[in-house]
N, C-alpha and C positions, 0 to 999 in steps of 0.2 A: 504494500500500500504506500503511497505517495507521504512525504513528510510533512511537504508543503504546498502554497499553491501559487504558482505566480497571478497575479492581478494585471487584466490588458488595460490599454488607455484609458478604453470606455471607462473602465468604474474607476479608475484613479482621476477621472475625470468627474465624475457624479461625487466620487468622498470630496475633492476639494474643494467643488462650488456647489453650496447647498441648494439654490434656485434651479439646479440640474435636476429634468425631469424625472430620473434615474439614482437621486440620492439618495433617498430613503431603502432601496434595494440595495444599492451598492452596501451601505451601512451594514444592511441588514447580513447581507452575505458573507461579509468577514467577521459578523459574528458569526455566522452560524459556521465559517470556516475556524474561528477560533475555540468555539464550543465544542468540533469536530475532535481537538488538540491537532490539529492541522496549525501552520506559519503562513499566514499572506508574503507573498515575497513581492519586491516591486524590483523591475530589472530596468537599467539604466536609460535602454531607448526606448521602451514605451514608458515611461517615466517624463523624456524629450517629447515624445509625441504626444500625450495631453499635455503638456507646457505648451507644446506649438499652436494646439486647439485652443485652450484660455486663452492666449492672446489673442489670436488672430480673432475667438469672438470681442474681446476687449475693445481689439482695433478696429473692428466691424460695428463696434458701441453697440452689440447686442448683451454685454454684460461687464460687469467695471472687474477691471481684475484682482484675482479672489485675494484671501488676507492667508495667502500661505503658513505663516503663523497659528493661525486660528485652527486653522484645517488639518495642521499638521495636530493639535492639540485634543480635535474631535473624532479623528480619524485611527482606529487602533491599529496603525499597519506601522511595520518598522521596517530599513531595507534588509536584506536579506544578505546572506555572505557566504554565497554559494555561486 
């Protein structure tokens, strides 16, 4: 059985900006991956690629960009070292 689970854009994209259609799932899923005793992993370029997605909505002024801070603080994922 798998130890951990990586996390794609999409949902690193919905933990960081709450207004994202998809956050409360995303949320949801790494608990239930955590509750699993499953590891969210986040791996460096889809990490890059929802960064390129928040801004570009940012810069599109479809949403101000997020308070990474905050997100990072709501969010129970840690990177992985694998």
């Amino acid at each position: 059985m798998a130890e951990c689970v990586v996390l794609d854009a999409n949902v690193i994209v919905a933990l960081l900006y709450e207004q994202d259609a998809k956050h409360a799932d995303a949320r949801a899923l790494v608990e239930r991956i955590s509750t699993a005793g499953l590891e969210p992993q986040l791996v460096d370029f889809l990490v890059l690629e929802a960064l390129s997605v928040l801004g570009r909505r940012a810069a599109e002024r479809k949403t101000s960009p997020p308070d990474f801070n905050a997100a990072a603080g709501t969010a129970s994922v840690s990177p992985g070292s694998r």
